[in-house]
C-alpha positions in Angstrom: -9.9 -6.8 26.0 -6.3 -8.2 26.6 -3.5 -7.6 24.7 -3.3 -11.4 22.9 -7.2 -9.9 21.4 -5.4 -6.7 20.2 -3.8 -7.3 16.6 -1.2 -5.3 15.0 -2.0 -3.7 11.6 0.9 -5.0 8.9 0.2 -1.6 7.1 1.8 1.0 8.1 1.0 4.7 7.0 3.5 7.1 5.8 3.6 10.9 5.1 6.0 13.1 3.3 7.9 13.2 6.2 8.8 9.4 6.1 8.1 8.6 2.5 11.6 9.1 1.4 13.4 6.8 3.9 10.4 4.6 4.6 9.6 3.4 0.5 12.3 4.9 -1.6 15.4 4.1 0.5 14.0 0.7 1.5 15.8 -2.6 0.9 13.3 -5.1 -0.3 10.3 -4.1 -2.6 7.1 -2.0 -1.4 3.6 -1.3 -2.0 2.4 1.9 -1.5 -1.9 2.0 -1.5 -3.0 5.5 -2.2 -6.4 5.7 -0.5 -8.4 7.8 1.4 -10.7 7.1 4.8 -13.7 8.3 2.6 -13.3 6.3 -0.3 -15.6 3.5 -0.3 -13.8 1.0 -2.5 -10.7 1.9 0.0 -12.8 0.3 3.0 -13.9 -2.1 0.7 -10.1 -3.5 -0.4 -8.8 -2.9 3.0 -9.2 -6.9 4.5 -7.6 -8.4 1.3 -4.8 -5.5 1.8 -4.3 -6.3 5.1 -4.1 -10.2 4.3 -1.6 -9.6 1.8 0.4 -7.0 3.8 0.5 -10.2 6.7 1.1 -12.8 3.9 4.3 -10.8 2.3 5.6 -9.4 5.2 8.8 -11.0 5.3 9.7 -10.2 1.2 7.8 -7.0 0.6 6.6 -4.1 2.9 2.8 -2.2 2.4 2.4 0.8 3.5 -0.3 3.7 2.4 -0.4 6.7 2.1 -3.6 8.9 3.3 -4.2 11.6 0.4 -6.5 13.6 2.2 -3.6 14.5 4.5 -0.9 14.2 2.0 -2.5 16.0 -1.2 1.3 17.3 -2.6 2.5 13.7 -2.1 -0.1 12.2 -4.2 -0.1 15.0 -7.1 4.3 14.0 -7.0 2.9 10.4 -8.0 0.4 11.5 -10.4 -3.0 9.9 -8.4 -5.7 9.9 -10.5 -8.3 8.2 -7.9 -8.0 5.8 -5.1 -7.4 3.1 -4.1 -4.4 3.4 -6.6 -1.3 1.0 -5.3 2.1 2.2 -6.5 5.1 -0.7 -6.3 8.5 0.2 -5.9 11.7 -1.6 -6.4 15.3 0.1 -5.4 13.4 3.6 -5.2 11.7 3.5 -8.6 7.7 2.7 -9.3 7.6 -0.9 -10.9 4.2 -1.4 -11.2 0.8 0.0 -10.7 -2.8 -1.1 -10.0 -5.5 1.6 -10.4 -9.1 1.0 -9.0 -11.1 -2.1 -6.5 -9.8 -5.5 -6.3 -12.0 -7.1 -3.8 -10.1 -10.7 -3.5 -7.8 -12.0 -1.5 -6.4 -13.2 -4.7 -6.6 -10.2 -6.7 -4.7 -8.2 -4.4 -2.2 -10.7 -4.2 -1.3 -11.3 -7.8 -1.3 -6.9 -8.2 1.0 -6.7 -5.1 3.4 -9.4 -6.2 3.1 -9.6 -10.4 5.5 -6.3 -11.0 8.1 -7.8 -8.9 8.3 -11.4 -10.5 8.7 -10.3 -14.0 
């Protein structure tokens, strides 16, 4: 395998450490995918994610957070299940879609709707 086979995931994962500066200080808007590595649905959302991470890189960022590892950051957000995407604008939650969206699509519209209104 050579590098140009190698592709760079456009979601980046943050922790308490980084959540702060990474989602609430940033200067464009962000989606934040609460998930977990054993959540089925999570695996099952993950290629329209990562689609519309690519897609919306230059206007929005995704990140995720892992809640397994970051139980206290999740409970701060009120995370009912996963995958639960949180969208922020400026440092406050704008939006939020709770549960599977398995299109390209659908994942879309949910990461982009709360920031066009």
């Amino acid at each position: 395998m050579n590098d140009s086979d190698m592709q760079v995931d456009p979601i980046t994962t943050v922790t308490a450490a980084t959540f702060e500066r990474m989602v609430l200080q940033a200067d464009r808007p962000v989606a934040v995918e609460f998930m977990s590595y054993a959540c089925a649905h999570c695996g099952a959302i993950e290629p329209a994610l990562q689609h519309a991470a690519a897609v919306l890189a230059t206007q929005e960022r995704v990140f995720r957070v892992n809640i397994a590892l970051d139980p206290d950051l999740a409970r701060s957000f009120a995370i009912q299940g996963t995958p639960t995407i949180v969208l922020f604008r400026g440092g406050r939650e704008a939006g939020r879609v709770e549960g599977p969206l398995p299109t390209q699509s659908s994942v879309l519209a949910a990461l982009t709707d709360p920031f066009e209104a």
